[in-house]
N, C-alpha and C positions, 0 to 999 in steps of 0.2 A: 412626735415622740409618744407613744405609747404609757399607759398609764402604770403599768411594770417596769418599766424602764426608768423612772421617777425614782431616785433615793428618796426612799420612807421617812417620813420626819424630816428632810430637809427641805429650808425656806429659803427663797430666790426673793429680793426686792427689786424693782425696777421702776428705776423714777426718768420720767422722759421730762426732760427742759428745754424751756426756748426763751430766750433774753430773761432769765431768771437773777439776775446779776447776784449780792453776795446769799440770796437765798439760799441756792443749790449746795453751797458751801456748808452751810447750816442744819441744811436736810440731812445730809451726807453724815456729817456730825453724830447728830440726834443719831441717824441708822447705826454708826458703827457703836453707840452707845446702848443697846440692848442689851439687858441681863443674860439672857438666850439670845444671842448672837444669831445675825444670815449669814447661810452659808455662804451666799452669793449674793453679791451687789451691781446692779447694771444700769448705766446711763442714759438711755437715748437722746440723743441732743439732735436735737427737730431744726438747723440749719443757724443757729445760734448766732449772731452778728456782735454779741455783746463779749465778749469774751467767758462768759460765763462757765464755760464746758471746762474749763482749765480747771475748776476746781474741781473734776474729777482726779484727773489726770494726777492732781497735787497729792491726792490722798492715795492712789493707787488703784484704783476704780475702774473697773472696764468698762469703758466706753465705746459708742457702737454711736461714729459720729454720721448721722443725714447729711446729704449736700442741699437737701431745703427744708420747708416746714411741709409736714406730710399729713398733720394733723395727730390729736390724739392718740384714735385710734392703733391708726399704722402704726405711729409708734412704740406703744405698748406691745402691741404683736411682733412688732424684731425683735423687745426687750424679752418676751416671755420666751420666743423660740430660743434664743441664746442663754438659757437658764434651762438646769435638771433639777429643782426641786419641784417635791413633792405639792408642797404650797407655794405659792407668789402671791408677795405683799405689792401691790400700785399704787405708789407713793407721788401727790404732788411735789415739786420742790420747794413749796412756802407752806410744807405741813413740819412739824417739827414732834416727833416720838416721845413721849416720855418713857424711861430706860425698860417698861416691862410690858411696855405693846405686844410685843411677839409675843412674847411668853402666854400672856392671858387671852389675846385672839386665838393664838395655836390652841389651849387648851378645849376654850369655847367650841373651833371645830372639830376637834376629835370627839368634844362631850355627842356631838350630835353625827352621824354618820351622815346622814340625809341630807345634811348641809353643801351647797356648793361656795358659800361665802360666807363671810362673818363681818359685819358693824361695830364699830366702837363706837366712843365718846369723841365725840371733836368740837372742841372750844375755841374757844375766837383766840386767835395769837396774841391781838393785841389789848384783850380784856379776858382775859380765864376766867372771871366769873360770872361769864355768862356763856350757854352753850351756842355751838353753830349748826352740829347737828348732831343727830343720834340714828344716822339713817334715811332713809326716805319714804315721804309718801304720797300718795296721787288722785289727781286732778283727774272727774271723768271727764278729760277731753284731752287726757294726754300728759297737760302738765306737772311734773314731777317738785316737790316741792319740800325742804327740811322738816324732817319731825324735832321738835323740840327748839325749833331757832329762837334765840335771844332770851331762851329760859331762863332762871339763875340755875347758877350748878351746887348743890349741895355739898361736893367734894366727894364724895363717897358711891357706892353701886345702886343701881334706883333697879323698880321693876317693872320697868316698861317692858319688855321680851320683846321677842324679833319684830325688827321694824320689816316695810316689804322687800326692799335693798339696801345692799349699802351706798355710802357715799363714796365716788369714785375719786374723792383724792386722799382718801386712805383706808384701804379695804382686803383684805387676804383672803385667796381664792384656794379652790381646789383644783390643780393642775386638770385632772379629770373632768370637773366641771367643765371648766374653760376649753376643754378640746372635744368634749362630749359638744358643745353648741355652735363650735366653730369660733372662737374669742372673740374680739372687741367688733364691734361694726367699725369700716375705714370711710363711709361716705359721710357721716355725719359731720367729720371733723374734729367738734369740739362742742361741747357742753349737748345734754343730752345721752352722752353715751352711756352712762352708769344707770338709766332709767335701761336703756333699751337693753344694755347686757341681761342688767336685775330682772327682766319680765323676761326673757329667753329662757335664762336658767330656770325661773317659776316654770314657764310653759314645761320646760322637759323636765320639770322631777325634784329639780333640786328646791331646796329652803334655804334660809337663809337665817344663819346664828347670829348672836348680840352678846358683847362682850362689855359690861358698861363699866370696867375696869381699865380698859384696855384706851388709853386715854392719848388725843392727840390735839394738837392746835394747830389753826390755820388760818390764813390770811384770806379770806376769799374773794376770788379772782383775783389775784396777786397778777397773773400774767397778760389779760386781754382787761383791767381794767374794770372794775364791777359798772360801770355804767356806759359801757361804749357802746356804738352801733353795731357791732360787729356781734358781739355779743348778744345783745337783744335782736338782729336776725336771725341767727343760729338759734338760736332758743326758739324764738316761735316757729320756724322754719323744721326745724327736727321735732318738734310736740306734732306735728303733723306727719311725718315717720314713722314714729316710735308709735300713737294712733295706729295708724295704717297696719302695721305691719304685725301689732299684738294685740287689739282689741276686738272683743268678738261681734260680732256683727249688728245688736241690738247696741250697743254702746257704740257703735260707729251713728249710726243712726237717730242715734241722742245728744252726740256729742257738741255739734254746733250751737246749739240751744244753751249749752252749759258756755260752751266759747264764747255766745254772746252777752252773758251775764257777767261772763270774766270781763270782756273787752269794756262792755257800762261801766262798771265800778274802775276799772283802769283808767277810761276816760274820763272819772271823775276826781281820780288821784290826780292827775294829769295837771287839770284844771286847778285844784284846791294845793298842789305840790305836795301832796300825800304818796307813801308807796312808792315803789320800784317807778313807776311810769314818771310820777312827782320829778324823784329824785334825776331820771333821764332828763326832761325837760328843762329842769332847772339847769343840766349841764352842754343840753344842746337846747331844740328846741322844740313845740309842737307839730311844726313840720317835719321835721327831721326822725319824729316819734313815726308820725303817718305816712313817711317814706320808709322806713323802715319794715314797718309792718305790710304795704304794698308789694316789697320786692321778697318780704320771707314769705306769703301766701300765693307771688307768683310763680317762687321757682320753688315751693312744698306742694303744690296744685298740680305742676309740671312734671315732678319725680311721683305723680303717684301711680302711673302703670307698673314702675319698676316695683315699689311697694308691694302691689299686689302679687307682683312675682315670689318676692321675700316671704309672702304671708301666709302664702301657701305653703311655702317650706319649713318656716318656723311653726305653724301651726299642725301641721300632718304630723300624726302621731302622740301628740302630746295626751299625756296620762290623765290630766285635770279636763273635768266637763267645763264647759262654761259658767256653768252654776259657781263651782268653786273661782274663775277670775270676778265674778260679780261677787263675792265672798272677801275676797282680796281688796277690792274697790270700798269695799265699806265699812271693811277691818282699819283697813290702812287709809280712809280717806283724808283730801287735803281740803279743807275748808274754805268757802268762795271769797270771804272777806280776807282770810289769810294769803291763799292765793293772789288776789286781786290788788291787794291795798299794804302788805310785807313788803318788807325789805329783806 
């Protein structure tokens, strides 16, 4: 659909679930509770086993059910194709709105033309006074990492301005954006992809608004678990990707160096039960940490011809010199003890 063809001012949400149980329910909620109402509300149900999807269905919700799990991605892209707004909001289903989200994100990107996305506030579901993020920012080696995680929140609009992306479980796009880049990547899966959209749309033009009014909570990883394998495969598995695929060439070439700084200090979390790596360990084990990381370096090593295919086409054309992504890397950087040693 063409970018004229988009009713002007209207907002499409599309929340994709999978064993999301009474979440989705709650999501659903939170959405039809907007001051400024979507026009349109859409389901993706990514092959669901739990019965979860019904509560679309209970609210009257158009649903657009998968017969398996397709990932993320994919699903986002039915959801957005089956939608004519102007905007699309990508909602997790264990993020919960407060009533004037829309409202204040939608304004944030009309304030700014040039924007293809807008950031809010998003606070921990299960503690609001502390935040989960305000956006993202990055690792030179690829990893993408919250700005402001585990902050306290003040309650009120701060002035941080635009973070480098937003966070992909609650973020509102511009339709045009999104079709100017070609939408979601469908290979990655899952986690990861709101890095690699967010650096696309930089690559081609777009910015990125912040709306720190615009206020939302979430569970994180609510669906795969915040410490599973599966998850930390995918993660280090697609930071070698999203690398690949949008870093300019002097930062490919630096970038291991910084990986293996990440990887020491993780080794050390590891060890002392510090950090993400800690917290894995403690729930599986150190081998099970080094198998992991084994099969996401074998099969992120494996995809990287196709990468270089991608990189040429995301990167041909783009308006930004290189200077300006080394600009972006340093404005927006994610710090190696944060990185490394965060939860």
């Amino acid at each position: 659909m063409s970018r004229n063809s988009a009713p002007r001012g209207r907002a499409a949400a599309v929340v994709v679930n999978w064993n999301s149980g009474a979440d989705l329910g709650a999501c659903l909620d939170a959405i039809a509770g907007q001051r400024e109402p979507f026009a349109e509300v859409v389901v993706v149900d990514n092959g669901s086993t739990d019965g979860s999807a019904e509560a679309a269905r209970e609210r009257g919700v158009r649903l657009i059910a998968l017969p398996q799990n397709l990932g993320y991605g994919a699903a986002n892209n039915q959801g957005i194709a089956g939608t004519r707004g102007e905007l699309v909001a990508l909602i997790n289903p264990d993020v919960r709105l407060d009533p004037g989200w829309l409202g204040r994100a939608r304004a944030a990107l009309e304030a700014d033309p040039g924007a293809g996305q807008c950031a809010g506030k998003v606070l921990h579901l299960d503690d609001p006074s502390r935040i989960e993020n305000t956006g993202h920012l990055l690792f030179p080696d690829g990893l993408n990492r919250a700005r402001s995680r585990n902050a306290p929140d003040n309650g009120g609009p701060d002035a941080l301005g635009p973070p480098l992306f937003a966070s992909g479980c609650a973020a509102l796009y511009r339709r045009s954006a999104l079709e100017a880049v070609g939408g979601l990547c469908e290979e990655l899966f899952a986690y990861g992809d709101d890095a690699e959209l967010g650096l696309r749309l930089r690559l081609a033009g777009w910015g990125c608004a912040y709306a720190s009014q615009a206020v939302a909570h979430h569970r994180l990883s609510g669906a795969a678990g915040r410490w599973s394998a599966d998850k930390a495969y995918l993660v280090e598995r697609n930071r070698l990707w999203v690398l690949a695929r949008t870093f300019p060439a002097g930062s490919l070439l630096m970038s291991p160096l910084f990986t293996a700084a990440r990887h020491a200090l993780q080794a050390a979390g590891a060890l002392s039960g510090r950090g993400a790596a800690g917290r894995f360990v403690g729930q599986h084990s150190r081998g099970d940490l080094l198998r992991v990381l084994v099969r996401a370096y074998a099969h992120g090593l494996a995809g990287l011809p196709r990468q270089r295919v991608l990189r040429r086409r995301i990167r041909r054309g783009r308006p930004w010199p290189d200077l300006e992504f080394y600009g972006w890397l340093w404005r927006h950087r994610a710090g190696l003890v944060d990185v490394a040693l965060g939860e």
